[in-house]
N, CA, C and O atoms as a Tripos MOL2 file, in Angstrom:
@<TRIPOS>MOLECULE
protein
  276   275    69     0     0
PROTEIN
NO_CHARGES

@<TRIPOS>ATOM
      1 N           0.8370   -1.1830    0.0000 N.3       1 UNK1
      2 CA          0.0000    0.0000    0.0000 C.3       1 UNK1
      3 C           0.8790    1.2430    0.0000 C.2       1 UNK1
      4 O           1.9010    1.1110    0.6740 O.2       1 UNK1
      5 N           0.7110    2.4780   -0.6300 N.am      2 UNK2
      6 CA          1.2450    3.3330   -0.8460 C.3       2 UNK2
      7 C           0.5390    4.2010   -0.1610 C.2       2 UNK2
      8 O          -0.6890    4.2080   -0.2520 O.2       2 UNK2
      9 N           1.5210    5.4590    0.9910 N.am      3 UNK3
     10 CA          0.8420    6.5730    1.4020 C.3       3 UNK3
     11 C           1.2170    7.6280    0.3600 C.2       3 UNK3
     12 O           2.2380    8.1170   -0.1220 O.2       3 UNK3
     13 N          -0.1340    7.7390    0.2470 N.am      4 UNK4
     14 CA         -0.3350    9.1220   -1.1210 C.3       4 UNK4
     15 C          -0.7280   10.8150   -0.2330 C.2       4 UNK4
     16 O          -0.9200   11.9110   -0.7610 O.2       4 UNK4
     17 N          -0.7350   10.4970    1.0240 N.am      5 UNK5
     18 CA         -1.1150   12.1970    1.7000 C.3       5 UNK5
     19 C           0.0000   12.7950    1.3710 C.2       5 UNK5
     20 O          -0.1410   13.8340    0.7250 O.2       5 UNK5
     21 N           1.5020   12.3230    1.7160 N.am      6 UNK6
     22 CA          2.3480   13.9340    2.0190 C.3       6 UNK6
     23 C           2.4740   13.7210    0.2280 C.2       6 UNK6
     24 O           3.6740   13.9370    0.0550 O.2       6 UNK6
     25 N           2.0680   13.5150   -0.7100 N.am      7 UNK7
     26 CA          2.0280   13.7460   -1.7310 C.3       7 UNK7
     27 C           0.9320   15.1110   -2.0900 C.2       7 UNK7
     28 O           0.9970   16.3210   -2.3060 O.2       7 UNK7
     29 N          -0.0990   13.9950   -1.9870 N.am      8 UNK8
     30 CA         -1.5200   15.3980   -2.3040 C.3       8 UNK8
     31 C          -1.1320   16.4250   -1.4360 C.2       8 UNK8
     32 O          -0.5780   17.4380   -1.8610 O.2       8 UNK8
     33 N          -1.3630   16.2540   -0.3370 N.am      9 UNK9
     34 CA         -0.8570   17.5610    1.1730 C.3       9 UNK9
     35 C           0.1290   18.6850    0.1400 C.2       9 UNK9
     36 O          -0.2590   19.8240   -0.1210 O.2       9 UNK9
     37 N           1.4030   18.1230   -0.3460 N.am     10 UNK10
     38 CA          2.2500   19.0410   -0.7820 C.3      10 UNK10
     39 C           1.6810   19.8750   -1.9250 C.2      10 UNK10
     40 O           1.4380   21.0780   -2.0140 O.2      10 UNK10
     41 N           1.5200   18.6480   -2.9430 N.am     11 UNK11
     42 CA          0.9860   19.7180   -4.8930 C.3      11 UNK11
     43 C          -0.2650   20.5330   -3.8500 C.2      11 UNK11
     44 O           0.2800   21.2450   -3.0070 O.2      11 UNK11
     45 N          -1.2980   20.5390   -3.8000 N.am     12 UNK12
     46 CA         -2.7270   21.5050   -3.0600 C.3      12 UNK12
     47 C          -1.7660   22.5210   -2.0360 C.2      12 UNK12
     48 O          -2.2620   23.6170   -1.7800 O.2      12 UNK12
     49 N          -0.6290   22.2530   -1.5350 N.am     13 UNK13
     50 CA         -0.5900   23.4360   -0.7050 C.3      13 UNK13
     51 C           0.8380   24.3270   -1.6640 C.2      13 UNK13
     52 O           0.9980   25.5110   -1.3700 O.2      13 UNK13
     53 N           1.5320   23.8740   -2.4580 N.am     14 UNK14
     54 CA          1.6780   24.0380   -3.5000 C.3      14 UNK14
     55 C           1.3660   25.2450   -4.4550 C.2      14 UNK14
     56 O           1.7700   26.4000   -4.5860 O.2      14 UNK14
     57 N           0.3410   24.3190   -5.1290 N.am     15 UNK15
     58 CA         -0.3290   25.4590   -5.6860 C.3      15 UNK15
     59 C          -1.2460   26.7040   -5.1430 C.2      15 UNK15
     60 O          -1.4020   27.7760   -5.7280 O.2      15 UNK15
     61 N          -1.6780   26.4070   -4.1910 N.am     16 UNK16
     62 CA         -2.4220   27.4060   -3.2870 C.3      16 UNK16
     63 C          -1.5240   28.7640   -3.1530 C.2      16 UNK16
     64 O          -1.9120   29.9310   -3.2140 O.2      16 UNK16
     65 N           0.0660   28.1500   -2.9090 N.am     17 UNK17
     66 CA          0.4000   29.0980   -1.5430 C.3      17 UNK17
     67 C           1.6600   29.6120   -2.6990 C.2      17 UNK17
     68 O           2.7250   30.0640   -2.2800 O.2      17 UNK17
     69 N           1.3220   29.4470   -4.4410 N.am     18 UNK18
     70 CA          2.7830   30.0380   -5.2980 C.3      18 UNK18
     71 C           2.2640   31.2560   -5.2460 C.2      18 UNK18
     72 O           1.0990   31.3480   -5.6350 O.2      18 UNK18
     73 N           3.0190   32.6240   -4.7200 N.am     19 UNK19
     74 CA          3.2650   33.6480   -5.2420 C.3      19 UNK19
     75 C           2.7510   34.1780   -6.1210 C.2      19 UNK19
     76 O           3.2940   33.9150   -7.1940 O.2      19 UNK19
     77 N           1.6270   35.0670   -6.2070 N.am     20 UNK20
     78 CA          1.0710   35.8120   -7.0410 C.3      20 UNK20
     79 C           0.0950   34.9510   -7.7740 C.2      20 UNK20
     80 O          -0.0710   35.2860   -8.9470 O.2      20 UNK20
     81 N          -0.4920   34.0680   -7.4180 N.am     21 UNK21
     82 CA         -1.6050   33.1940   -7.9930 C.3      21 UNK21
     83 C          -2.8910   33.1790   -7.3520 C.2      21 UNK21
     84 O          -3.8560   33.3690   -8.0920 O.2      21 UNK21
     85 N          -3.0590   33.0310   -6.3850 N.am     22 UNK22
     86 CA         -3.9710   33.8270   -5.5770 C.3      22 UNK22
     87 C          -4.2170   35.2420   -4.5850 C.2      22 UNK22
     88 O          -5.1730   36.0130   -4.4910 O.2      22 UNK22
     89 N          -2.8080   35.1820   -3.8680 N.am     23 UNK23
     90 CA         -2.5330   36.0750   -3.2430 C.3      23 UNK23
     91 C          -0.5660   36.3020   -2.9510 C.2      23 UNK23
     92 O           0.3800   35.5310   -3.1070 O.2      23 UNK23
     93 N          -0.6480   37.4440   -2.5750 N.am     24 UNK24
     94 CA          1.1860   37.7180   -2.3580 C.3      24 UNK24
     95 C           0.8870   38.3440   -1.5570 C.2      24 UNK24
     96 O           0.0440   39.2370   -1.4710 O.2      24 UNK24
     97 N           2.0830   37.5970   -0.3720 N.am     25 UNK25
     98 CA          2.4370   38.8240    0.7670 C.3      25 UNK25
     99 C           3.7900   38.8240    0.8170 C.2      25 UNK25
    100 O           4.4610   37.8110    0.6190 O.2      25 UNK25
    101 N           4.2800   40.0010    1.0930 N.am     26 UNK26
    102 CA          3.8240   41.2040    0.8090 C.3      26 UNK26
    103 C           3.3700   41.8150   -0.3840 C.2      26 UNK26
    104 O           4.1640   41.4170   -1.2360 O.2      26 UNK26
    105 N           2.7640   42.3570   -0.7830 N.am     27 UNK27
    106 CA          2.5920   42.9860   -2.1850 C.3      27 UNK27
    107 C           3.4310   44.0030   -2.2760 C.2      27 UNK27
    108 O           4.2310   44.4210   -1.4400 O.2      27 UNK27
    109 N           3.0500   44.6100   -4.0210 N.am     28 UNK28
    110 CA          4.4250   45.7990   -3.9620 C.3      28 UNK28
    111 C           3.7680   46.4320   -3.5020 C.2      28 UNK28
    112 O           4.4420   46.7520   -2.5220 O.2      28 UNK28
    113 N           2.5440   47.1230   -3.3750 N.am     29 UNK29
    114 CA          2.1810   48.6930   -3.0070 C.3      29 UNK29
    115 C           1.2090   48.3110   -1.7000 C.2      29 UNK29
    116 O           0.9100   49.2980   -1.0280 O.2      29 UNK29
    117 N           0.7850   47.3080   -1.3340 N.am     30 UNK30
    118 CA          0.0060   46.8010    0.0100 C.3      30 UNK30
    119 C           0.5510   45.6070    0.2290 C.2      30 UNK30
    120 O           0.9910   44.7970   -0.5870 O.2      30 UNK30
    121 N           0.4520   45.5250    2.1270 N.am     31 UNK31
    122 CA          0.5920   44.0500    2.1760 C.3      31 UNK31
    123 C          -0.0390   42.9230    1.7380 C.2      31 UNK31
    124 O           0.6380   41.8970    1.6780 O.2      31 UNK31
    125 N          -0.8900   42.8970    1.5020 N.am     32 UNK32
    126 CA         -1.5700   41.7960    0.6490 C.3      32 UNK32
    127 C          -2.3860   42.0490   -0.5670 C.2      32 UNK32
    128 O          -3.4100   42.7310   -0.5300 O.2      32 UNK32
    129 N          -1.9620   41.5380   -1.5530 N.am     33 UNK33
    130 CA         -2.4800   41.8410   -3.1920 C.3      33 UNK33
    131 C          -3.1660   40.3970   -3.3910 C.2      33 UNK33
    132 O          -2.7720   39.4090   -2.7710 O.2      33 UNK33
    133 N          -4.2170   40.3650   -4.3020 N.am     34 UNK34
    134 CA         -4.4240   39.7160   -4.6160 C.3      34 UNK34
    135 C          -4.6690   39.1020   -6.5520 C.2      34 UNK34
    136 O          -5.2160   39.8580   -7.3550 O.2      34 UNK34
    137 N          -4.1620   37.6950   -6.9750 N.am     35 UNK35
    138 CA         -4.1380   37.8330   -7.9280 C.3      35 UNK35
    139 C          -3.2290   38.9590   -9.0750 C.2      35 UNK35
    140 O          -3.7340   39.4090  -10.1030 O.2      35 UNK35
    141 N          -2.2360   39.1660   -8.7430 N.am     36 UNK36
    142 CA         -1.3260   40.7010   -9.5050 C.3      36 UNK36
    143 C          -0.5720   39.2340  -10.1290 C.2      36 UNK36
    144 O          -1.5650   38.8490  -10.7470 O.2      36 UNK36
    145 N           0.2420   38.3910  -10.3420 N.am     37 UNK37
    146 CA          0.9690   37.7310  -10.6110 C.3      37 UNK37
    147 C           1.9080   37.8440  -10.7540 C.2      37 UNK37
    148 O           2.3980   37.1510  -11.6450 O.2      37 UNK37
    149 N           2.9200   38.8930   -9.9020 N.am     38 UNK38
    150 CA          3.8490   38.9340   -9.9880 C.3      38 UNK38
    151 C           4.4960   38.9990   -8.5650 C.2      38 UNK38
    152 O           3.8060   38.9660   -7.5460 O.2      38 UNK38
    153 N           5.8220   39.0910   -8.5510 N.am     39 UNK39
    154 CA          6.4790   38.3730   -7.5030 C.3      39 UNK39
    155 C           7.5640   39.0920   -6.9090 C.2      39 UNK39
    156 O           8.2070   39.7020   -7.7630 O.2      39 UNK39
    157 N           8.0290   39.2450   -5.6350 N.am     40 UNK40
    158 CA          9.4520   39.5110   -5.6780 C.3      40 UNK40
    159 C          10.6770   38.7300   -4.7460 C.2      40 UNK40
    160 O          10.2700   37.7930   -4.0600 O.2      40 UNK40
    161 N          11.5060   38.9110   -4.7050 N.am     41 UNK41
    162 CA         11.9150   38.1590   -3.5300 C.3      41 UNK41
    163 C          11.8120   37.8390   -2.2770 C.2      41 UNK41
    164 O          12.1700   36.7300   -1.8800 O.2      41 UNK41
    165 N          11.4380   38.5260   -1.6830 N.am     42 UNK42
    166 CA         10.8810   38.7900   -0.4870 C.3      42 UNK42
    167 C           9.5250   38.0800   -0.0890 C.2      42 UNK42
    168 O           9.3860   37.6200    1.0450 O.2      42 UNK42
    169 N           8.3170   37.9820   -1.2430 N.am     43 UNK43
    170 CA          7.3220   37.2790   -1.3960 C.3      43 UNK43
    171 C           7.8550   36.1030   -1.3280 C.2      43 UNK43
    172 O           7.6230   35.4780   -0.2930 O.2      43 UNK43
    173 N           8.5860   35.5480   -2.2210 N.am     44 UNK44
    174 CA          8.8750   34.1980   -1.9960 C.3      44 UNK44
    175 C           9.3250   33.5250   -1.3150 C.2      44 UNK44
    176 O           9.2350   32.2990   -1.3940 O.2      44 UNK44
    177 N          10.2010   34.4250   -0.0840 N.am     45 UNK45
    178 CA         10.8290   34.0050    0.7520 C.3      45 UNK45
    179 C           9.5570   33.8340    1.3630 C.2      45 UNK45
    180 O           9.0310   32.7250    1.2640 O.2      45 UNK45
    181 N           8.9680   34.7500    1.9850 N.am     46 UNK46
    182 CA          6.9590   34.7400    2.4610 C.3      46 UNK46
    183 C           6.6120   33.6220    2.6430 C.2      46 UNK46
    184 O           6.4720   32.9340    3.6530 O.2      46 UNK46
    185 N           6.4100   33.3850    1.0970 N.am     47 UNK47
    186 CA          5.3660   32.1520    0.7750 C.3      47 UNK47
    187 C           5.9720   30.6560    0.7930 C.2      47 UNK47
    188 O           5.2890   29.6620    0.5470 O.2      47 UNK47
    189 N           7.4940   30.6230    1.1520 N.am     48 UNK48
    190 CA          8.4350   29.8840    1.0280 C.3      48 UNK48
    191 C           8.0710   28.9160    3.2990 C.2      48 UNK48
    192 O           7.8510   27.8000    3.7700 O.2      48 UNK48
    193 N           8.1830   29.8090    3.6170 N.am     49 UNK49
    194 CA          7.6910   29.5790    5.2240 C.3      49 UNK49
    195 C           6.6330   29.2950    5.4400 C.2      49 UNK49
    196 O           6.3200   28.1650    5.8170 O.2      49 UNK49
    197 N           5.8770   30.1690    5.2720 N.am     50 UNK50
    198 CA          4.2200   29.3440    5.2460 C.3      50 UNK50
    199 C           4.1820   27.8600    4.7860 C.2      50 UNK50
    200 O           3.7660   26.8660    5.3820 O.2      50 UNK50
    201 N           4.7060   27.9880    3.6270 N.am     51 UNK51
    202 CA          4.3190   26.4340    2.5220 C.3      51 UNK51
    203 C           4.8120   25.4780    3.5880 C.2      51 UNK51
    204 O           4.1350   24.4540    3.6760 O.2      51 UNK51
    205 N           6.0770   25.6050    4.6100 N.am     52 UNK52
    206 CA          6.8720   24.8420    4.6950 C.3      52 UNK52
    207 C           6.5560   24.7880    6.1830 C.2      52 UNK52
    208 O           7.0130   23.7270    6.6070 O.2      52 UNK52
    209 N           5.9300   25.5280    7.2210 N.am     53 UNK53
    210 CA          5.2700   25.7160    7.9920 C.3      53 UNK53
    211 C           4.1550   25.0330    7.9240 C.2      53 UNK53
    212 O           4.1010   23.9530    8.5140 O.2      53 UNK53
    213 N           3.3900   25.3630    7.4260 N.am     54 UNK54
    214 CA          2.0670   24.4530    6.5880 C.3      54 UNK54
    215 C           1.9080   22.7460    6.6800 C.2      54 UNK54
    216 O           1.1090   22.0170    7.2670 O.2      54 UNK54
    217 N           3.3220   22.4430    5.6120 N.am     55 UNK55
    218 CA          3.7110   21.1490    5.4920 C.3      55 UNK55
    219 C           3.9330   20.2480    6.6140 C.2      55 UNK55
    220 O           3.2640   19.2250    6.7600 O.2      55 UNK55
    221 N           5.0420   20.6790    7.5660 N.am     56 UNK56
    222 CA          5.4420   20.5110    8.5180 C.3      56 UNK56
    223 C           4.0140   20.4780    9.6060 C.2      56 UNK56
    224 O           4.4280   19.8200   10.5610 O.2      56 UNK56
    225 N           3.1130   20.7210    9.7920 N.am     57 UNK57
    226 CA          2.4570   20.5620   10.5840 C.3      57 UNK57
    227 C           1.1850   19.4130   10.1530 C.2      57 UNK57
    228 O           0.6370   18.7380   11.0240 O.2      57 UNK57
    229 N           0.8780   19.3250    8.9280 N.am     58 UNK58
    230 CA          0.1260   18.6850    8.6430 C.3      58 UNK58
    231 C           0.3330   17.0120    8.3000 C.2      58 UNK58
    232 O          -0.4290   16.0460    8.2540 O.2      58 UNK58
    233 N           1.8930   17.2420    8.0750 N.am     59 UNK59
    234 CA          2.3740   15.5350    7.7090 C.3      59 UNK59
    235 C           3.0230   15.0150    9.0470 C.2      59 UNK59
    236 O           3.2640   13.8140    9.1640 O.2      59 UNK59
    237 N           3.3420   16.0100   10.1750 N.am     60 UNK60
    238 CA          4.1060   15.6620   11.0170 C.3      60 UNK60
    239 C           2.8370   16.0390   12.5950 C.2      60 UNK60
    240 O           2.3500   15.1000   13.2250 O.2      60 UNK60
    241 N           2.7210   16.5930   12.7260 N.am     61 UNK61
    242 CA          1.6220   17.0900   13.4270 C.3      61 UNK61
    243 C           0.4020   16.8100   13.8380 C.2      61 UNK61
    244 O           0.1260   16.6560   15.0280 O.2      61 UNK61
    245 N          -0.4000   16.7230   12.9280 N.am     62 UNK62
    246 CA         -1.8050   15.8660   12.5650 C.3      62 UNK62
    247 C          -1.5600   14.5480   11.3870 C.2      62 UNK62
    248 O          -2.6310   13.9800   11.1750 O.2      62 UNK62
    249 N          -0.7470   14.1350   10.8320 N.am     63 UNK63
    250 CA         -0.2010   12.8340    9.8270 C.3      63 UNK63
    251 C          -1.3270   12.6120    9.1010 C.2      63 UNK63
    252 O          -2.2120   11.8160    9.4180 O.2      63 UNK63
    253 N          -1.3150   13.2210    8.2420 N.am     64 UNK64
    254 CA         -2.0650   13.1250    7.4950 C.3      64 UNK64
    255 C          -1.7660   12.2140    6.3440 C.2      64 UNK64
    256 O          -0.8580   12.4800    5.5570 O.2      64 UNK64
    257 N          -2.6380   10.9630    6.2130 N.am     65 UNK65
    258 CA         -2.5160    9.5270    5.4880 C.3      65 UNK65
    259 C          -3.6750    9.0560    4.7410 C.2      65 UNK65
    260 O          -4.8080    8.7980    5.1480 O.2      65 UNK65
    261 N          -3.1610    8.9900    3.5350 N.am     66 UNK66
    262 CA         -4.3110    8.3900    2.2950 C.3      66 UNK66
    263 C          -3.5770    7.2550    1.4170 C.2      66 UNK66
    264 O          -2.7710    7.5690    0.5410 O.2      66 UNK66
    265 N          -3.8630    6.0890    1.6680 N.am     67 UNK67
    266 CA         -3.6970    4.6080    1.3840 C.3      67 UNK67
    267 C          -4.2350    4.0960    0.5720 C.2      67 UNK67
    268 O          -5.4600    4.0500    0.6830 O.2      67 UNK67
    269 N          -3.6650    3.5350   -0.5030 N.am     68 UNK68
    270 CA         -4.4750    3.0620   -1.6960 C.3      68 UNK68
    271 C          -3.6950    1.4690   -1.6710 C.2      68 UNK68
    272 O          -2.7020    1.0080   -1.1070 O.2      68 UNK68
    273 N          -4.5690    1.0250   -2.4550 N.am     69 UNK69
    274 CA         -4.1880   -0.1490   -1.7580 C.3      69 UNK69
    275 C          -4.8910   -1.2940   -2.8230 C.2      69 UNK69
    276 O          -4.7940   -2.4980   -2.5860 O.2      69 UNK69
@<TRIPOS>BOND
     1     1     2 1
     2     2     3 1
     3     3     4 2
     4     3     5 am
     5     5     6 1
     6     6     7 1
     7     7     8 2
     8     7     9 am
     9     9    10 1
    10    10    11 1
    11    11    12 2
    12    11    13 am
    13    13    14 1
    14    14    15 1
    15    15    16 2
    16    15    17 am
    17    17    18 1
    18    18    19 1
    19    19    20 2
    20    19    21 am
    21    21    22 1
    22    22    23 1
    23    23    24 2
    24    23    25 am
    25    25    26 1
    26    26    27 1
    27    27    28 2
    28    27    29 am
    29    29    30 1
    30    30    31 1
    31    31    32 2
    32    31    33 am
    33    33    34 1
    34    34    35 1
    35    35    36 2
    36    35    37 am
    37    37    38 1
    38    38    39 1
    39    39    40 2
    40    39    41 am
    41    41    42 1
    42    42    43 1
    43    43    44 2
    44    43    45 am
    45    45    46 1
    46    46    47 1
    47    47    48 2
    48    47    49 am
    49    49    50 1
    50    50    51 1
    51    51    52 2
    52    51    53 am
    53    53    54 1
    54    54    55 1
    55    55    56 2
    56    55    57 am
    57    57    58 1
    58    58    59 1
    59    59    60 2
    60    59    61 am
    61    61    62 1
    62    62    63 1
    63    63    64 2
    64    63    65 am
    65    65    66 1
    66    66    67 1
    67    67    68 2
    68    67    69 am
    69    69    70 1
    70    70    71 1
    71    71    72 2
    72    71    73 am
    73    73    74 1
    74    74    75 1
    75    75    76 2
    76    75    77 am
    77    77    78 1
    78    78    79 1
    79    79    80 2
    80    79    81 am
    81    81    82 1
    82    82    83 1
    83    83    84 2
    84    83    85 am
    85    85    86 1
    86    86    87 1
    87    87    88 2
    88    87    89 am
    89    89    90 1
    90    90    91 1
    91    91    92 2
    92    91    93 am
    93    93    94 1
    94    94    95 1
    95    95    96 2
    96    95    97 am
    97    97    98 1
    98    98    99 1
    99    99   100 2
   100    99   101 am
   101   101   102 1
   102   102   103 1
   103   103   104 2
   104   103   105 am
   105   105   106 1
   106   106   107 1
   107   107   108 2
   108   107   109 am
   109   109   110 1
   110   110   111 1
   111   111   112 2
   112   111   113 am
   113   113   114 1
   114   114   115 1
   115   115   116 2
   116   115   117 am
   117   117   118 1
   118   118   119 1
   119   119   120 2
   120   119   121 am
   121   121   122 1
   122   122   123 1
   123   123   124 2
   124   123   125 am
   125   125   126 1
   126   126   127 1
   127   127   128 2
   128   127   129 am
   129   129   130 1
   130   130   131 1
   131   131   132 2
   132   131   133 am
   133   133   134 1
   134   134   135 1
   135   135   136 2
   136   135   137 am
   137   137   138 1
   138   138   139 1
   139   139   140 2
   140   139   141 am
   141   141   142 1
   142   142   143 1
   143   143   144 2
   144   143   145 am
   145   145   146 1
   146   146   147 1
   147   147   148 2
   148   147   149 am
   149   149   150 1
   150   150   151 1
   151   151   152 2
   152   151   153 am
   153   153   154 1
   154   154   155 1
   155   155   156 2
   156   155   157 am
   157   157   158 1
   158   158   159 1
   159   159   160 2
   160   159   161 am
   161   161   162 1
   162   162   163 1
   163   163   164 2
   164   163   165 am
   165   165   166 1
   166   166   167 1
   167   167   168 2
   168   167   169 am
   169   169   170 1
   170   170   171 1
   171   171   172 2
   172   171   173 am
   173   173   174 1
   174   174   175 1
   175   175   176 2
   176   175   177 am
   177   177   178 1
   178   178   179 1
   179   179   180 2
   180   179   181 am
   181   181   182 1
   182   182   183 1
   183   183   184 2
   184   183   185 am
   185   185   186 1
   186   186   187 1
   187   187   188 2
   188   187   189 am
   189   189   190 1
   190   190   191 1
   191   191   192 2
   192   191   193 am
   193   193   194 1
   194   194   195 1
   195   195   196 2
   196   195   197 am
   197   197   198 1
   198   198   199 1
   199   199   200 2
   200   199   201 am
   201   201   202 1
   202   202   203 1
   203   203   204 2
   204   203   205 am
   205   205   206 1
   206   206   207 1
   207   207   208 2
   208   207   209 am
   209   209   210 1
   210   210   211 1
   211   211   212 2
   212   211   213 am
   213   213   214 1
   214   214   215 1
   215   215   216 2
   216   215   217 am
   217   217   218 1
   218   218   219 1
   219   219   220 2
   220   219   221 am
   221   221   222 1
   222   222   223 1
   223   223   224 2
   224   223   225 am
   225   225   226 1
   226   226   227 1
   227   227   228 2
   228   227   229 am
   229   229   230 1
   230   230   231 1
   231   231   232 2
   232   231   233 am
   233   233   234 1
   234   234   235 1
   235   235   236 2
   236   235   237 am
   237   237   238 1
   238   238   239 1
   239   239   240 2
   240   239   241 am
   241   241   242 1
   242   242   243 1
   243   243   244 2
   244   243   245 am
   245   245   246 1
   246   246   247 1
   247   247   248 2
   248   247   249 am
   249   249   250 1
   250   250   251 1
   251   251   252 2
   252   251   253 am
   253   253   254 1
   254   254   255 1
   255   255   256 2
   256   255   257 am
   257   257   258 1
   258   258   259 1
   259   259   260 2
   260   259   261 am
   261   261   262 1
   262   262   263 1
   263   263   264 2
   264   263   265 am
   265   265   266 1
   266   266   267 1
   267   267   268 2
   268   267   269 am
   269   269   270 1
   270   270   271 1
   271   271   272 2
   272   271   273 am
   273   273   274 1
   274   274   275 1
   275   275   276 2
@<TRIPOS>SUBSTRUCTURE
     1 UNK1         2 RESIDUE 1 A UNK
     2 UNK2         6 RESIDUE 1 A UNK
     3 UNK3        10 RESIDUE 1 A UNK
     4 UNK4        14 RESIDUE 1 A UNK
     5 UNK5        18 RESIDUE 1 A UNK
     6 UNK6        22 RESIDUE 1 A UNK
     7 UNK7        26 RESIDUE 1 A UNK
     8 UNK8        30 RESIDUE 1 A UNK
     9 UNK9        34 RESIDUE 1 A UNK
    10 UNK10       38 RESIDUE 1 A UNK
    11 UNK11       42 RESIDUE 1 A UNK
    12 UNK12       46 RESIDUE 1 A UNK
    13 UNK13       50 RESIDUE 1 A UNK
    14 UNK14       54 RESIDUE 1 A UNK
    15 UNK15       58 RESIDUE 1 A UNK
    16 UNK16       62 RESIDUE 1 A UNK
    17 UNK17       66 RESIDUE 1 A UNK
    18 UNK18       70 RESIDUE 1 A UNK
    19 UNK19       74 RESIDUE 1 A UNK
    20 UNK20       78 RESIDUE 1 A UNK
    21 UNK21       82 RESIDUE 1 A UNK
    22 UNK22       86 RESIDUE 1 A UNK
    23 UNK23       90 RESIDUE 1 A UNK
    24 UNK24       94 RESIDUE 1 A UNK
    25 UNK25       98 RESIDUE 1 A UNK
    26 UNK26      102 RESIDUE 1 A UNK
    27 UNK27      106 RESIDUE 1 A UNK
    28 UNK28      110 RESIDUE 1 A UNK
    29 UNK29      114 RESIDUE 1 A UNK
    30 UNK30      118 RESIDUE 1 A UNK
    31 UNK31      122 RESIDUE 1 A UNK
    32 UNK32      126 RESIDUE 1 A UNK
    33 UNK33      130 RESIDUE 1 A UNK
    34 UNK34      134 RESIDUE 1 A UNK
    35 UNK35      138 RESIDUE 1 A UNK
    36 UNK36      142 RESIDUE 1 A UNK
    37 UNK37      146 RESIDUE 1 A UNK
    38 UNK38      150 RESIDUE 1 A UNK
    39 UNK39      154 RESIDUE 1 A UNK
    40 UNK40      158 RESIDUE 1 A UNK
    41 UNK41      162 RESIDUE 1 A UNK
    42 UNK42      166 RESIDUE 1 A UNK
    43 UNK43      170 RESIDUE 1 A UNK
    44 UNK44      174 RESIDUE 1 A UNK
    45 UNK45      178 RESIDUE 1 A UNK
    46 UNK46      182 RESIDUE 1 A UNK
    47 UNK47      186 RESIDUE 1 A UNK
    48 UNK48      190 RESIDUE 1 A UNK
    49 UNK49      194 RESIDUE 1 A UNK
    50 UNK50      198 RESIDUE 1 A UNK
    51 UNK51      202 RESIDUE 1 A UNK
    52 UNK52      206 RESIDUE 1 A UNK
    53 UNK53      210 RESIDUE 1 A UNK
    54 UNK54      214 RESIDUE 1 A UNK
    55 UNK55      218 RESIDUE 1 A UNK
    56 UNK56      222 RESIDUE 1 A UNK
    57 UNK57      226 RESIDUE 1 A UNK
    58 UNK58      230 RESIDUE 1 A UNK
    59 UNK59      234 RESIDUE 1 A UNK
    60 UNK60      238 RESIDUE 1 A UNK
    61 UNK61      242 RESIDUE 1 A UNK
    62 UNK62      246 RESIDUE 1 A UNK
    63 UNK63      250 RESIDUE 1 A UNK
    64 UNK64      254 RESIDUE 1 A UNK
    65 UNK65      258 RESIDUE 1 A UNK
    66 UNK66      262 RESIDUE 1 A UNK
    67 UNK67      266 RESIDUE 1 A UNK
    68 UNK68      270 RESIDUE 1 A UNK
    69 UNK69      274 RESIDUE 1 A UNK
């Protein structure tokens, strides 16, 4: 049987949490923009902690496990 959570868990938080796709923090002219699609370093560093913050709590924390089998 294969655990498929810290798989899904990662791509969904992933895509949620890239930089300028839904939201960026900081933005250039406010802290939070939404949808602008663009990026800077600083954002990514941002969105780089969260993601990884995020991760870290959900595979390690609450273990989150989906078994196919």
């Amino acid at each position: 049987m294969a655990d498929w959570g810290p798989v899904v868990i990662a791509v969904v938080l992933f895509v949620l949490l890239s930089p300028g796709l839904l939201l960026q923090i900081p933005g250039r002219n406010r802290v939070v923009e939404f949808g602008n699609m663009q990026t800077s370093g600083l954002s990514i560093l941002v969105h780089t902690v969260i993601y990884f913050g995020l991760l870290t709590i959900f595979l390690i924390a609450i273990g989150v496990h989906i078994y196919t089998g």
